[in-house]
N, C-alpha and C positions, 0 to 999 in steps of 0.2 A: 328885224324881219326884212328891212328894204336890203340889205345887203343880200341878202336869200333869194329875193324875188328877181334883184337887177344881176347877179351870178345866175339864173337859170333862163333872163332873157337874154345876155349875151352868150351862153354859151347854145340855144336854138338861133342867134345869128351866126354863132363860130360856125356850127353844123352846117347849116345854108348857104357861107363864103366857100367852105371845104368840098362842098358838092358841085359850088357854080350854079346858084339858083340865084334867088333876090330875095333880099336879106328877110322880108317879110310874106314868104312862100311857105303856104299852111300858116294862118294865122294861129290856130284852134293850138297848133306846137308850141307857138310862144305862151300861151295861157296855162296848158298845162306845164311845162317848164317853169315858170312863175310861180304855179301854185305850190307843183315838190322843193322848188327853192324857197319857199317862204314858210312852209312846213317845216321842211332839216332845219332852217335858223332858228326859227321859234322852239322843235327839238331838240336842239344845240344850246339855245340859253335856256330851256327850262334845267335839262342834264347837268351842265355849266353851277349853278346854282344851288341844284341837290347837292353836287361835291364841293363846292365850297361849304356850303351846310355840315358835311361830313368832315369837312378838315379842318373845320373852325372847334367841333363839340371835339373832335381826336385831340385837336391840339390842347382843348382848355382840359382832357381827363390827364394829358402826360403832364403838363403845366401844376393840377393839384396834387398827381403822383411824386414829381421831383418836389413839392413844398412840402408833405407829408416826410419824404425819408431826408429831406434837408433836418428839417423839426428834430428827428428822432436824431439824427447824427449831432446836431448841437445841446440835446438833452442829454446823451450817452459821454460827446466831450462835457459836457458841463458837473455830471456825477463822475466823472476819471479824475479830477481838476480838485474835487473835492474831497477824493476820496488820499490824493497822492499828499492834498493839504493838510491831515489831520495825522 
């Protein structure tokens, strides 16, 4: 979240060097700046976290789909093996 807050207070000084004011011109900009930047970060790692959530449970349903047809591919060789033995 401080990376959110310190990106929306530099970029209300970028704005204020671009214009040729001083640098702390409209205070009230810098707070609100601060606060939409520390809002998106904390929106950003909540978001961040749902999708890892989502790619960890994908990953673990493809992970027991390939053990499943793994199983049946060495049960199906294992009945060809015995069947070519007899």
């Amino acid at each position: 979240m401080w990376y959110g807050i310190f990106l929306g207070f530099s970029s209300c000084c970028l704005h204020n060097m671009v214009r040729v004011n001083p640098l702390m011109y409209h205070p009230w900009e810098h707070i609100g700046f601060m606060a939409v930047g520390g809002y998106c970060d904390h929106y950003y790692h909540q978001l961040r976290k749902k999708w890892n959530q989502e790619l960890y449970d994908e990953t673990q349903k493809r992970l027991a789909d390939l053990d499943q047809e793994l199983k049946e591919i060495q049960q199906r060789d294992m009945e060809e093996a015995a069947a070519a033995a007899s």
